[in-house]
ROLO-16248 format. One record per residue: residue in three letters; z, x, y of N, C-alpha, C in turn. Coordinates in steps of 0.05 Angstrom, whole numbers, plus 5000, padded with zeros to 4 digits. Atoms other than C-alpha are relative to their C-alpha. Example, Ala and Ser with C-alpha at 12.3 -4.5 7.8 and 13.67 -1.06 7.14 Angstrom:
# ROLO-16248
ALA500050184976515652464910500050185024;SER499949844976514352734979501449855022;
END
This chain:
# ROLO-16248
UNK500349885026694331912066499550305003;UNK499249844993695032592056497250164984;UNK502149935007687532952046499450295009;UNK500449764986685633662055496350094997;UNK503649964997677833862069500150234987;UNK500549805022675034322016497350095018;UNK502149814988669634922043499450124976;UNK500449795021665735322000500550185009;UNK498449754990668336001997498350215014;UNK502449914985665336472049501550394990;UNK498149695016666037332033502350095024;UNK498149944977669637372103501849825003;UNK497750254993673736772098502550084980;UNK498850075014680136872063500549714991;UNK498250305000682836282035503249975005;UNK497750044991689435972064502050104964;UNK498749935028694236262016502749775001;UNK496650214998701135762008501650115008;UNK497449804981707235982050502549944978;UNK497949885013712636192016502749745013;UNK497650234996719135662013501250105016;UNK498249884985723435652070502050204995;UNK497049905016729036102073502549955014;UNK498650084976732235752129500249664998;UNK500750344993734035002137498149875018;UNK501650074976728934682178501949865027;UNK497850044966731534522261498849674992;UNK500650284996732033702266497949965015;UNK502150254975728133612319498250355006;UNK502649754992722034112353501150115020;UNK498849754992723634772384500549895030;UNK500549964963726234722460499150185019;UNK501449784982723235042509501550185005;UNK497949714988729635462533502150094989;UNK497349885027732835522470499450344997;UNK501549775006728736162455500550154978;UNK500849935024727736522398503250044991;UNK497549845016733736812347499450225019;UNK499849634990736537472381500250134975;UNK499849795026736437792309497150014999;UNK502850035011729037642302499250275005;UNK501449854999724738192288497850045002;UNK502550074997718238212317497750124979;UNK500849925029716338582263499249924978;UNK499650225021717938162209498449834999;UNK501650204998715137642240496450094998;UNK502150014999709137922246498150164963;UNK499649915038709038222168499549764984;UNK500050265012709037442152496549895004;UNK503650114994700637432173499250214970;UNK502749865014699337952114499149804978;UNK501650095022698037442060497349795009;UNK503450064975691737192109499250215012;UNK500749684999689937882121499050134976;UNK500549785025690238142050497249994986;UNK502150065006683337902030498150155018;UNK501449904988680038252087501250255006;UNK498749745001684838882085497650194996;UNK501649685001679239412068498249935021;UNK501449964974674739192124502550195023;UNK498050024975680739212171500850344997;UNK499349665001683139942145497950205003;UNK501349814988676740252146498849945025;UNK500349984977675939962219501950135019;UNK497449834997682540262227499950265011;UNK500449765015680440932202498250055022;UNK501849954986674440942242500250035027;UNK498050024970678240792310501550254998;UNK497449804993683241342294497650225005;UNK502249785008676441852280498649995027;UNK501449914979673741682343501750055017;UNK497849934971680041702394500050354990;UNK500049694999680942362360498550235002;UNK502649824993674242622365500450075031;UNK499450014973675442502437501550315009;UNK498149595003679943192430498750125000;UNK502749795011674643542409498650145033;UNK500749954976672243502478500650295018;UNK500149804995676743942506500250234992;UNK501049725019676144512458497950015013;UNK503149934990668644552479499950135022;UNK498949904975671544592547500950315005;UNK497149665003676245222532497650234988;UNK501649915002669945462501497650135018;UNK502749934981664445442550502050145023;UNK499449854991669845702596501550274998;UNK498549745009673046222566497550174986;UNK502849895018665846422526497350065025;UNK502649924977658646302579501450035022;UNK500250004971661746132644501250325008;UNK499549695000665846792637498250154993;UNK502449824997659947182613497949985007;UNK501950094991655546812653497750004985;UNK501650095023651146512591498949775010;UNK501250264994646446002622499849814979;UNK501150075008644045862559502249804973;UNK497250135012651345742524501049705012;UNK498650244978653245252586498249724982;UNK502350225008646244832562501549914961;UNK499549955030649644932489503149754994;UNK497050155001656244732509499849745000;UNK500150325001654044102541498049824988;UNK500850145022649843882488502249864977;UNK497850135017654943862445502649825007;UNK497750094984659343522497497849704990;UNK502150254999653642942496500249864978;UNK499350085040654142952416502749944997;UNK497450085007661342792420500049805008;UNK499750264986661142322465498249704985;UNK501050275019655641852429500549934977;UNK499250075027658841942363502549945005;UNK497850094991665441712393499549665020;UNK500550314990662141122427499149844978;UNK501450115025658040922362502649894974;UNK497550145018664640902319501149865012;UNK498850205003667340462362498849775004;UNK501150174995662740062368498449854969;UNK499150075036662640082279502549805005;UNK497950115003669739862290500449735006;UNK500250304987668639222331498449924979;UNK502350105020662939072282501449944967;UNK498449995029667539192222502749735006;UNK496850224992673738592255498649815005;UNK500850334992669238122280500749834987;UNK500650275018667737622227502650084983;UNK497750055018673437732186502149895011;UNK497950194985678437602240499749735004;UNK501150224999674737032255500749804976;UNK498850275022676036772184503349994997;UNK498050105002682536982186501249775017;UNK499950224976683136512240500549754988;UNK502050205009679636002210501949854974;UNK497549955024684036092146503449785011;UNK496850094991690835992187499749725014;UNK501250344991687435402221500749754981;UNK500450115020685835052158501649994987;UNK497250075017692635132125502549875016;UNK498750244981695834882183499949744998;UNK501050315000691934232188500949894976;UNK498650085029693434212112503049884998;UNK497350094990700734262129500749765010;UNK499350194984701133802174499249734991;UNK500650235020697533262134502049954983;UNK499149995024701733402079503849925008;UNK497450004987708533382123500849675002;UNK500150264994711432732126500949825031;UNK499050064970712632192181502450065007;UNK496749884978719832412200498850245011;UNK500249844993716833032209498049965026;UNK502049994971710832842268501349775018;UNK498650104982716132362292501450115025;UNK498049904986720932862311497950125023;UNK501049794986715433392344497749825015;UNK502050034977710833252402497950034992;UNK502949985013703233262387499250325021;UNK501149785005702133772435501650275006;UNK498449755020707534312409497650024975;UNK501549885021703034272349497250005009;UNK502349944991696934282386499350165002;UNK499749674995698634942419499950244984;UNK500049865025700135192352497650034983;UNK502049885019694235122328498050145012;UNK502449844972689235282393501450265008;UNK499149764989692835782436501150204984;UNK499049875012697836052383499150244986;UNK501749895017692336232332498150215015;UNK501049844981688736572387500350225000;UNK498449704989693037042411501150174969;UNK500749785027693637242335498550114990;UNK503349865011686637342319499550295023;UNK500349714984686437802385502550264996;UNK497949845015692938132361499350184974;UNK500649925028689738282291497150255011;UNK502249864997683438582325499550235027;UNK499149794989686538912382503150144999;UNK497949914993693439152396500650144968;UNK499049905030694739222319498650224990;UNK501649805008688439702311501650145020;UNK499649894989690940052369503350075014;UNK497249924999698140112366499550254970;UNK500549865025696040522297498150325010;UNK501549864990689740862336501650195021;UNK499549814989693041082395503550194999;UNK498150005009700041222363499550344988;UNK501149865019696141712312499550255021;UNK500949804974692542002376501750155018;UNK497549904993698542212408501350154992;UNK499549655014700842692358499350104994;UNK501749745010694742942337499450235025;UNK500349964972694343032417502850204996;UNK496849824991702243352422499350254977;UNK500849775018700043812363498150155004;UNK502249784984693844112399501350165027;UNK499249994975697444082468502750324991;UNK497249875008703844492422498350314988;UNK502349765013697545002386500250125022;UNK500449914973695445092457501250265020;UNK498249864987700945332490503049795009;UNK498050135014707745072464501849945029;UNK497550074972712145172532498549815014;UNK501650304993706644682564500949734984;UNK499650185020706944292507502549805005;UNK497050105003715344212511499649815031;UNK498850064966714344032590499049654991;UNK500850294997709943372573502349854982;UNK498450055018714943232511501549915018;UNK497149994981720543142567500349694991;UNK499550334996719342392582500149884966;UNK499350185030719442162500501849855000;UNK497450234998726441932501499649895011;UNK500250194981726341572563497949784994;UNK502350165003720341242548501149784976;UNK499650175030722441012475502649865014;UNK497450114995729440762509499149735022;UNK500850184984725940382566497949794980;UNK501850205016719940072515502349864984;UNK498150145015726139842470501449695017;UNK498650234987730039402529497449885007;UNK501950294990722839142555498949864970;UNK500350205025721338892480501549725002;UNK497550304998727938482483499149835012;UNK501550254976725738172546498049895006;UNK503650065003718738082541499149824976;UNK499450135015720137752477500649645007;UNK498150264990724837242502498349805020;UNK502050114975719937092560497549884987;UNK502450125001714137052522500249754987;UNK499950315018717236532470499649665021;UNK499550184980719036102532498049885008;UNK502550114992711636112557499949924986;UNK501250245027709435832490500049834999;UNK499750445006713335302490499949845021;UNK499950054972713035182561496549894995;UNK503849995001703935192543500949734989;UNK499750205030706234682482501049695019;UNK498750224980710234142531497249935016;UNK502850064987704134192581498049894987;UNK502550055017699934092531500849684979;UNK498550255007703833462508499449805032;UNK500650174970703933142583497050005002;UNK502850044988696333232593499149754981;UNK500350145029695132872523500549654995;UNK499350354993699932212540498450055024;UNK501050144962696832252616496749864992;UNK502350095006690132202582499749764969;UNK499750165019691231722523501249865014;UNK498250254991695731222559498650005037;UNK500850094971691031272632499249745009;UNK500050304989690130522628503249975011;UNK497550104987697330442636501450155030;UNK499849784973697831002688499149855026;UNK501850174972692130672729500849814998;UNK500150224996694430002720502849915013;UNK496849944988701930152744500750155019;UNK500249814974699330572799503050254995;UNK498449805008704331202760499250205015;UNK501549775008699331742770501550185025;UNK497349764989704232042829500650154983;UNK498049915014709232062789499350164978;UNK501349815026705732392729498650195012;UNK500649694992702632902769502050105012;UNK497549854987710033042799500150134964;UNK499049925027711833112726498450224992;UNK502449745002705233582706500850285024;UNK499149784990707133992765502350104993;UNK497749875002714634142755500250104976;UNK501049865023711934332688498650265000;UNK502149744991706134792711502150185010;UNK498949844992711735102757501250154995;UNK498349885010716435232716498350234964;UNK501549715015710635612668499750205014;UNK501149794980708435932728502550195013;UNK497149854999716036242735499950154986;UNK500149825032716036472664497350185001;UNK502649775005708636812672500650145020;UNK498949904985711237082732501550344997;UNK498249785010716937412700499350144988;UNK501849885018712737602646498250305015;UNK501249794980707837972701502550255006;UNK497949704984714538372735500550214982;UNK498949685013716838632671498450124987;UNK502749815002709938832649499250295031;UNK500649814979708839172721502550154988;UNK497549815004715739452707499650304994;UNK499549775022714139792641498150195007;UNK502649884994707139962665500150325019;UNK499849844982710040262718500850354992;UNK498549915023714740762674498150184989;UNK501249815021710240952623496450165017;UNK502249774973705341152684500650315017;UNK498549844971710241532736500550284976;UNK498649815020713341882674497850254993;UNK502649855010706842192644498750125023;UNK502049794974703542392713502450175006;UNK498949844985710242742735499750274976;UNK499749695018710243172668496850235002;UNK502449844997702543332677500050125023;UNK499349914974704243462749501550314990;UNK498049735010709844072724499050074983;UNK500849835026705144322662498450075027;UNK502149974987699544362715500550265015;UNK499549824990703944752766500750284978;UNK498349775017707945202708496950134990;UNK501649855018701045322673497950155022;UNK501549854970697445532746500850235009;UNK498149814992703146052754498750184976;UNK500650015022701246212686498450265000;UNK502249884992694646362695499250245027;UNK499749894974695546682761501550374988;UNK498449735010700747222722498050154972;UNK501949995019694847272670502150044966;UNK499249995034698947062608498149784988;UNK500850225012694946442601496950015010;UNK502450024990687446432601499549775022;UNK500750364981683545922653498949894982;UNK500750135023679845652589502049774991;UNK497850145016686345492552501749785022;UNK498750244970688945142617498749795004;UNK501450264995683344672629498749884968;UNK500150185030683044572547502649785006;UNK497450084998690344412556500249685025;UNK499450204983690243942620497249774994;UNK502350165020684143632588501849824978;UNK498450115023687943402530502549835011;UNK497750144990694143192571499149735008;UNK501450284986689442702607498749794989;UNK502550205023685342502548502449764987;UNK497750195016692742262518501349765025;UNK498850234985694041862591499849674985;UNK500450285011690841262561502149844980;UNK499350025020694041252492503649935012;UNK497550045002701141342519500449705035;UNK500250264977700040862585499649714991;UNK500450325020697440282536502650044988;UNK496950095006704540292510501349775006;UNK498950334991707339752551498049795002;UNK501550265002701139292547499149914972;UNK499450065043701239372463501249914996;UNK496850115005708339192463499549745021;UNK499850164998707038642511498149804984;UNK501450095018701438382467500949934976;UNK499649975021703838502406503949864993;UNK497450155003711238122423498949695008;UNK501650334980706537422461499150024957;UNK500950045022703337592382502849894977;UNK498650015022709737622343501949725006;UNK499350275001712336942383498249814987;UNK502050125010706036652357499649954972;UNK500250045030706636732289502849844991;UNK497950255003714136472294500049705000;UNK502050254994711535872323498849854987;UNK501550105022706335762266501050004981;UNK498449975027710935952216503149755001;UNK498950154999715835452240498849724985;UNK501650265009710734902228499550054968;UNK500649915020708935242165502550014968;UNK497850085023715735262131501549844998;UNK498950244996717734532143499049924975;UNK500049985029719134322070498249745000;UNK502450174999713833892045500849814974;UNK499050185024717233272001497350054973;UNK501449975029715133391921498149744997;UNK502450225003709032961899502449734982;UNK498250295020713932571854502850165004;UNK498449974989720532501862502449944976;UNK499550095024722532451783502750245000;UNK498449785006726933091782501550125031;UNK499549794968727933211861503549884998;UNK497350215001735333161885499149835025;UNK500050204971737032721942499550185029;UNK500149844984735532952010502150175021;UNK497949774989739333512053501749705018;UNK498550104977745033172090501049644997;UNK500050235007744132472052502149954979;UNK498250065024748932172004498849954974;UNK501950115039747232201930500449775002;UNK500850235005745931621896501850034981;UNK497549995016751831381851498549934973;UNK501950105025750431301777499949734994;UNK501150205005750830651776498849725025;UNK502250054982747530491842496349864994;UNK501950035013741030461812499050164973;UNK501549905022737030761751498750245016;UNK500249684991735331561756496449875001;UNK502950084990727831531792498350134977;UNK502149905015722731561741500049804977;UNK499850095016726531271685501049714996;UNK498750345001727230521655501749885009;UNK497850105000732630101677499749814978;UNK499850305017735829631635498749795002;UNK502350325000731029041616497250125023;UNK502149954985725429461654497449814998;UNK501750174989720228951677497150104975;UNK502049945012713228961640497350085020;UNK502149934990706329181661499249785005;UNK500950174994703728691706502149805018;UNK498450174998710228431734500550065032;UNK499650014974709328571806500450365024;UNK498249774977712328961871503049884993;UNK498050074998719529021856502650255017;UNK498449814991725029341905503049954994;UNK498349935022731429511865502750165024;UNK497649924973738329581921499450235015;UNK500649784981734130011962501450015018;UNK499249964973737230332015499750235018;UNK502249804977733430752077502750095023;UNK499749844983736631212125498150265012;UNK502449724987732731632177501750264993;UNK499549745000733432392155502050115028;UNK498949834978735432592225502649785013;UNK497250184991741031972231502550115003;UNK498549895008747132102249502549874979;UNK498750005019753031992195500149784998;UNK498550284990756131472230498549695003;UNK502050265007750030992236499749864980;UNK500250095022748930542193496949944988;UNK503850055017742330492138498549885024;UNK501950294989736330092174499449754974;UNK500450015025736029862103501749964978;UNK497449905018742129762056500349694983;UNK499650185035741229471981498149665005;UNK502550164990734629081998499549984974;UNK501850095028732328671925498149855008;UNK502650145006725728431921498549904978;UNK501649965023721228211874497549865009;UNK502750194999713528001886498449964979;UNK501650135033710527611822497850205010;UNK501849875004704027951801497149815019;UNK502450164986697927621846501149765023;UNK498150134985704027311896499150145028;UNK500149804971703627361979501949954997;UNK496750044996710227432002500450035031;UNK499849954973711427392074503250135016;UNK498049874986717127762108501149975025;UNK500550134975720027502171503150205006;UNK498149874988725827822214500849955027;UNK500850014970728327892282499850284999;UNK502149764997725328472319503050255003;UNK498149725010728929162298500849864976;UNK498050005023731628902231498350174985;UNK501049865017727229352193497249944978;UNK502050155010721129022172497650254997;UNK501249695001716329632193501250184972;UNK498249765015720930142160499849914973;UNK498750075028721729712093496049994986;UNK502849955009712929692091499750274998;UNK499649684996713330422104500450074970;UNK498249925024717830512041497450014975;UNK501950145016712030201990497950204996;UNK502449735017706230801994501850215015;UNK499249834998711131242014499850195020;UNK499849904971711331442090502150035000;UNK498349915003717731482079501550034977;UNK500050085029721631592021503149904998;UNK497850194996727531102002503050274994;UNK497149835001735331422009500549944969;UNK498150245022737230981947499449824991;UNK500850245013735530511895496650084994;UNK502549945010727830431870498149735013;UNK502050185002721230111877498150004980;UNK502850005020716229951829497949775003;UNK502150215003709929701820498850034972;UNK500349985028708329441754501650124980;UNK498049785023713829811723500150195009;UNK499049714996712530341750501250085030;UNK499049874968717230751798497850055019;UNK501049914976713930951865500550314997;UNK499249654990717031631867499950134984;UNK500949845025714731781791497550115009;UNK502550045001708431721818498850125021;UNK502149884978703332171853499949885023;UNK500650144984701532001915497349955010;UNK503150144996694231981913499849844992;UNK499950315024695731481858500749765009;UNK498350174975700431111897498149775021;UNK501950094972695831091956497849874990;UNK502450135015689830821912501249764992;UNK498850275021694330291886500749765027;UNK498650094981696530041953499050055026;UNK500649994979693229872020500849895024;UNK498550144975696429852086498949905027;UNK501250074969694129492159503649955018;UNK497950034981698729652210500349845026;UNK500150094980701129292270499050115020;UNK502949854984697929842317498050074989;UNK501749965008691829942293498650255016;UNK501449704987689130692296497850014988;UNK502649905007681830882297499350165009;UNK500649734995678931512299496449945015;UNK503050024980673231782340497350064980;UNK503049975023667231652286499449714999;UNK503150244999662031012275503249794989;UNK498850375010665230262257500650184968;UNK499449895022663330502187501950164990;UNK498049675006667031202180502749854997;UNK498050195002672230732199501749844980;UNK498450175030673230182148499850094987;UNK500449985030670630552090501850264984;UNK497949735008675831082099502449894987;UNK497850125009680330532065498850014965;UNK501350045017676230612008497650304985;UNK502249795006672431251974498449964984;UNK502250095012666331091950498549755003;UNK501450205009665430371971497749995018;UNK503150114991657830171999499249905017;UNK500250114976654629812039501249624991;UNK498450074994657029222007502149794993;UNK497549965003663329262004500749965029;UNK498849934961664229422080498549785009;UNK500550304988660128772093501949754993;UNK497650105006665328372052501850075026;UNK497449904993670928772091499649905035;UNK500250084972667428582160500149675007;UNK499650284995666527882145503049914991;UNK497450094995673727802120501650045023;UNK498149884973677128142182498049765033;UNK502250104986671027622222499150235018;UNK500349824985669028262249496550104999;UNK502949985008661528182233499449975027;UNK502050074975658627832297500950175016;UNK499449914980662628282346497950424992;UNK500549745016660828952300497149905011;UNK503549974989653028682308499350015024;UNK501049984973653128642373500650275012;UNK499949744983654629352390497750135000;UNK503149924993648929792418499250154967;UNK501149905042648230122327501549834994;UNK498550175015652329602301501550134982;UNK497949855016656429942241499850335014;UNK500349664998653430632267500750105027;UNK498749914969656730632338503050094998;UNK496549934998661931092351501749895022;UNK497150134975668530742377501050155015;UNK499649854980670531342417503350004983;UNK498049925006677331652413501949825001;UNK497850235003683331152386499149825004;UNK501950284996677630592389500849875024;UNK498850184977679930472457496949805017;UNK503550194990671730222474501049784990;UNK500450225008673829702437503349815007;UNK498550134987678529072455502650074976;UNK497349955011686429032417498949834974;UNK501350195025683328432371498350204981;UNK502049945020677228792352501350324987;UNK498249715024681429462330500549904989;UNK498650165024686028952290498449894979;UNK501550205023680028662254499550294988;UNK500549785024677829352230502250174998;UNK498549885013683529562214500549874972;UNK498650185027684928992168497949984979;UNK503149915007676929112148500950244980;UNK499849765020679129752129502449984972;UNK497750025030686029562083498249834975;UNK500350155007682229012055496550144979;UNK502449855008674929472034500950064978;UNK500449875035677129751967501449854981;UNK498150185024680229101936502650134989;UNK496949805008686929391928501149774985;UNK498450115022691929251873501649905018;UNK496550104982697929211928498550015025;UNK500149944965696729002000502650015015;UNK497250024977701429102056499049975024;UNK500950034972700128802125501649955012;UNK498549894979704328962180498749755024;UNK500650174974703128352229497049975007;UNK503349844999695628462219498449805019;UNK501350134982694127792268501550075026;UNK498250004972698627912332497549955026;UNK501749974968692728082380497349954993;UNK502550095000688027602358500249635005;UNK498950344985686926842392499949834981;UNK499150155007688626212363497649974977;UNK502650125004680926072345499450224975;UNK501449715012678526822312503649964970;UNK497450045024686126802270499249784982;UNK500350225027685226112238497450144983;UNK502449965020678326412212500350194984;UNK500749735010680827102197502749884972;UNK499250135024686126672152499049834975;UNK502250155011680926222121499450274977;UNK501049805005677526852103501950144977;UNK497249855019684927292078500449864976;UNK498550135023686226702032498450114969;UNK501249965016680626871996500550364983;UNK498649725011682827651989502950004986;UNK496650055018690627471978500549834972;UNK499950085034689027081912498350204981;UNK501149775020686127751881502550215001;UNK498449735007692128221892503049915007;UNK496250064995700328231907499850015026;UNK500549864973701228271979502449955019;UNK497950024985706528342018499549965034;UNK501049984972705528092095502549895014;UNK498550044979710028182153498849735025;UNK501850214977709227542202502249935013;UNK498550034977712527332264499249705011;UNK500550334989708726622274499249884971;UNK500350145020708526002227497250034984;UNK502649975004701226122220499650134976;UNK500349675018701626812184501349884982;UNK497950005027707226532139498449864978;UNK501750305014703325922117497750144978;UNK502249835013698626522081501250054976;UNK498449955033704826652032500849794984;UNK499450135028706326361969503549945006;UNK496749924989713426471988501050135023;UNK498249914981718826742044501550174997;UNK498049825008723027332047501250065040;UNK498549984963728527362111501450285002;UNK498649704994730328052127502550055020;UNK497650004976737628112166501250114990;UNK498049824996742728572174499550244971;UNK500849785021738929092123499249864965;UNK499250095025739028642066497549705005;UNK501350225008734228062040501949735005;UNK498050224995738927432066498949774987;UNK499850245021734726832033496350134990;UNK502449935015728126831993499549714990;UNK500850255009724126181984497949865008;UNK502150074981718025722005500450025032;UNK499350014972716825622085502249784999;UNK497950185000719424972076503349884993;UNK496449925018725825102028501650165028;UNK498549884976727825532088500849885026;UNK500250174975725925142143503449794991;UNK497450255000732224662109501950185004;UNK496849904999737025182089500750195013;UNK500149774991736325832133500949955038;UNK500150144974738425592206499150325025;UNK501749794985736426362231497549954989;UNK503350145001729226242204499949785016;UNK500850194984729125642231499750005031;UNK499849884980730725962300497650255006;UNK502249874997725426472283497949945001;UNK503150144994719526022269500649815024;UNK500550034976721025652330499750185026;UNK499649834976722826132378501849995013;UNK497850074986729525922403501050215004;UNK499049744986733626492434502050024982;UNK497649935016738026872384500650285003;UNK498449685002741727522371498850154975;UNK502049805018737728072344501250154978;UNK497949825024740728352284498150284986;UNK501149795012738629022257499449934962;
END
């Protein structure tokens, strides 16, 4: 279900603002590693797409800005003082000037350390929320995204995206971005003192500009391209560690763990290539915007020594002048490590913005068209979603599915539905059991019902009402599902079941433990409800997940159940009781249950045979057992041909 965590509002926190509708089709499947970015992209751009999480903290950020530029440039100041004390005491031998001078050298310097040490004090906590911010609208996202969408992408591609990605933006926002502005600024307030000074000096350092701007242009390109690669190269890694550690029973128990650390390495290696490359063409640029700058201070140094020597140029104005040249090494040397920063930044926000503008199906689906790439729905296919059909059913008249028909989004043409012109109908307070062979679509067709996926074609309703008129918190309140895997998160027994349920008690969740028979195993843990199961409840056995899971569908008395095989991995003994128990829940609501042994069926009121996409018969166990000779092959078990 699709929930987003509410914070009260903090003065440094923006709040996640909403991203702006694609303007791009979304990619089928999640980014490849060696696809690499668009060559039109503009890192620019991309990075222009963080100001509406910025704009809330904009006046900190500008007058930390401001204050950075006030102290690099104070830093100038310096050598004026210089050009002073030597062109002023040391030439008229003024002891008392020298003591004057370097006072005021002292006073520059701590009011140039103190602003920047304002400036850090002024980014902290705000970056922090912006952080925090982009975090939190993520997770939102991603909640809100549906299952085709965390099918297609790897868990940790979006892992990366939210840990590492977010990172390297918050330090982007609080360095390189202040200081692409700071020492950018500093540099021509610098070439404009250096040009006051003594202009033919001036022109000599000027030399290298072009070159420089022509070389920073090709290492952008490349440094770009490279850094996207790492990313997604981090994102894969970060996917392999994830299965090695969630699936290490099967690892250890299949003696893999070679082979998965072959795999983890030829992964690592091939990052450790790409960071590599990354390193060369950083040394490259480094190199460049180094050699370049010392050779011109090298030739002002000699030309202005000659200079001085022919007495056109004071010695003052010379060591103001080579003062200043040196003061600007920094500013123009950080060049290639801003631009490599600030391109590792602008893949980072692509990245998040990828995740971010993956279209997010409308809450209702009364006015939507059909989806990209899918075939409308003919007009007389079914009834337009929202509105009556002919002889529309009354309130109270069930689950009914109306020539549904499902195709996966990312299918290709030629496939055929999993799903094609499926009628149902489940009376009002009816189980219905659903039987199949394995792949015909049984999963996929429970799925359809609260809306994990949403149908190609045709309708569902409950009670009359469409599915896809209908909200989906509404939906989801109306209708509780237990799946054949059963997922549990890392919080207490409790946190557990009662997350099927908001608001119910204590008990409620004693009901929900004794129907699932999940009482005596629950009391025996070292807190009984208040022990945490650990991550994917793997502390606990395959049974006892399946009982609270079914604990949890079964906790808020739901109008509609759906259970997905909800006994499979529980023994002969614990099942008959946990049916004993169900019967007593399945005569309070509709319920639709997937089953695979006579057992489970024996729980419905009725039979529904799922083959070749389509409902093939519908009737008691027994009515089937005569006329259905595939059922009859299914509840025994005889060897047959699997039909989709």
């Amino acid at each position: 279900m699709s929930a987003t965590a509410t914070h009260p509002p903090h003065p440094d926190r923006p709040r996640p603002p909403e991203p702006a509708p694609p303007t791009a089709s979304a990619p089928a499947a999640g980014p490849s590693v060696d696809a690499g970015p668009d060559r039109e992209r503009s890192p620019v751009r991309s990075l222009l797409r963080l100001w509406p999480y910025v704009r809330p903290v904009r006046a900190r950020l500008f007058t930390a800005a401001f204050v950075a530029v006030a102290a690099s440039c104070l830093g100038l100041v310096i050598p004026l003082v210089l050009k002073w004390i030597v062109d002023g005491p040391i030439a008229d031998r003024d002891t008392g000037g020298v003591w004057l001078g370097g006072g005021l050298l002292l006073a520059v310097g701590v009011l140039e350390a103190a602003l920047f040490g304002l400036r850090r004090w002024l980014v902290a906590r705000p970056l922090a929320g912006v952080e925090a911010a982009m975090r939190a609208a993520l997770f939102s996202r991603l909640q809100r995204l549906p299952v085709a969408f965390h099918d297609r992408w790897a868990s940790g591609q979006l892992l990366s995206r939210a840990t590492a990605d977010l990172n390297l933006l918050r330090i982007f926002l609080a360095f390189p971005l202040t200081f692409l502005v700071v020492n950018g600024t500093t540099v021509i307030v610098g070439f404009a003192v250096l040009l006051s000074q003594e202009w033919t000096l001036g022109l000599v350092l000027l030399a290298p500009v072009l070159p420089l701007v022509l070389l920073c242009s090709v290492f952008e390109a490349r440094y770009s391209l490279a850094a996207r690669r790492a990313q997604d190269q981090v994102g894969d890694l970060t996917t392999v560690v994830e299965e090695a550690v969630l699936g290490i029973r099967i690892i250890k128990g299949f003696g893999r763990h070679r082979s998965q650390a072959r795999a983890f390495r030829e992964l690592s290696e091939r990052l450790l290539d790409t960071e590599l490359h990354k390193a060369r063409l950083l040394a490259g640029i480094w190199a460049v915007v180094t050699v370049l700058p010392e050779l011109a201070i090298g030739a002002a140094l000699v030309w202005g020594t000659v200079q001085v020597a022919d007495g056109e140029l004071s010695a003052g104005t010379l060591v103001a002048f080579l003062t200043t040249a040196l003061a600007l090494r920094w500013p123009v040397e950080s060049i290639g490590f801003l631009l490599a920063m600030s391109n590792e930044a602008a893949t980072a926000a692509d990245r998040y913005f990828e995740v971010m503008d993956e279209p997010v199906p409308p809450d209702t689906l009364t006015e939507a068209p059909p989806p990209s790439g899918l075939p409308s729905k003919a007009p007389s296919a079914s009834p337009a979603r929202g509105a009556p059909a002919p002889g529309a059913p009354a309130v109270g008249d069930g689950l009914r599915m109306e020539r549904v028909v499902f195709r996966f989004p990312d299918a290709p043409p030629h496939v055929p539905p999993v799903l094609d012109g499926v009628d149902l109908h489940i009376r009002s307070g009816e189980t219905l059991a659903l039987v199949g062979a394995t792949g015909s679509g049984k999963t996929t067709l429970t799925a359809l019902i609260p809306r994990l996926h949403e149908v190609t074609s045709g309708r569902i309703t409950l009670d009359g009402r469409d599915t896809a008129a209908m909200p989906r918190a509404k939906l989801r309140s109306l209708v509780a599902v237990a799946f054949e895997e059963p997922t549990l998160f890392s919080a207490t027994v409790r946190e557990n079941v009662l997350m099927g349920a908001e608001g119910a008690g204590r008990e409620e969740l004693a009901r929900a433990l004794r129907v699932a028979q999940a009482r005596e195993f629950v009391d025996a843990l070292p807190q009984g409800v208040e022990t945490q199961v650990g991550e994917q409840g793997l502390s606990l056995s395959g049974g006892q997940r399946q009982r609270l899971a079914l604990a949890r569908a079964v906790v808020g008395r739901p109008r509609f159940l759906v259970l997905d095989d909800p006994l499979s991995a529980l023994d002969v003994h614990t099942e008959a009781l946990v049916e004993a128990a169900l019967r007593e829940v399945l005569a309070g609501t509709t319920a639709l249950v997937v089953a695979h042994r006579p057992s489970t069926v024996l729980l419905a009121d009725r039979v529904a045979l799922l083959s070749g996409g389509r409902i093939a018969a519908v009737g008691t166990h027994r009515e089937l057992l005569r006329s259905s000779a595939e059922y009859r092959r299914l509840m025994s078990g005889e060897p047959h041909q699997e039909e989709r």
